[in-house]
Residue, then its C-alpha position, 0 to 999 in steps of 0.5 A: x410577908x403576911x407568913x414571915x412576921x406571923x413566925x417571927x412574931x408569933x402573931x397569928x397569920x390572920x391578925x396579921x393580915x388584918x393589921x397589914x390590910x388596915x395600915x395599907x388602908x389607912x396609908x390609901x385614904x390618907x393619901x386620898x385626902x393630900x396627907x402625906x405618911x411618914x414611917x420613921x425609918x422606913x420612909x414617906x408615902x406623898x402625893x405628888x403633883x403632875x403638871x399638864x403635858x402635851x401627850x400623842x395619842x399613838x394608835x390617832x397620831x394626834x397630840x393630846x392635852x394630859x391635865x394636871x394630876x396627882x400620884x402617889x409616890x414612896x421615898x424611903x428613907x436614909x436608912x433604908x436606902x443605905x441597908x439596900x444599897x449595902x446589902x444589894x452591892x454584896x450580892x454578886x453579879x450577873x455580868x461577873x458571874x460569866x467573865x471565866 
């Protein structure tokens, strides 16, 4: 990625790099601090809530309480949903590719 925008921008790859390792950074800490991040046209970075739930610790076989916690989570946006979804149903099949 780092080398793409570098060429298409002409932007050393090092500066970069740096902007892209200081966006994710900033994208983390806030996230750390239950601040959403919303990126137009790209789409949102949140922090979801989980609720408690019983879980079954497998190698034990005993039931397990997991506490309620929170995770981070992406949605994109419209936008980018459709140009995915556009460009991705274009694309040919492999099912479709063997039905010869």
């Amino acid at each position: 990625m780092v080398a793409a925008i570098s060429e298409k921008t002409g932007v050393p790859k090092v500066d970069v790099l740096v902007t892209l390792e200081s966006f994710f950074q900033e994208v983390k800490n806030s996230l750390a601090e239950g601040e959403n991040v919303y990126v137009r046209g790209f789409g949102s970075f949140v922090v979801k809530k989980r609720a408690k739930k019983i879980g079954r610790h497998i190698k034990k076989n005993i039931a397990i309480e997991i506490p309620e916690h929170y995770i981070p989570a992406f949605k994109p946006s419209k936008v980018f949903l459709e140009r995915v979804k556009d460009n991705v149903d274009s694309l040919p099949s492999e099912n479709n590719e063997n039905e010869d």
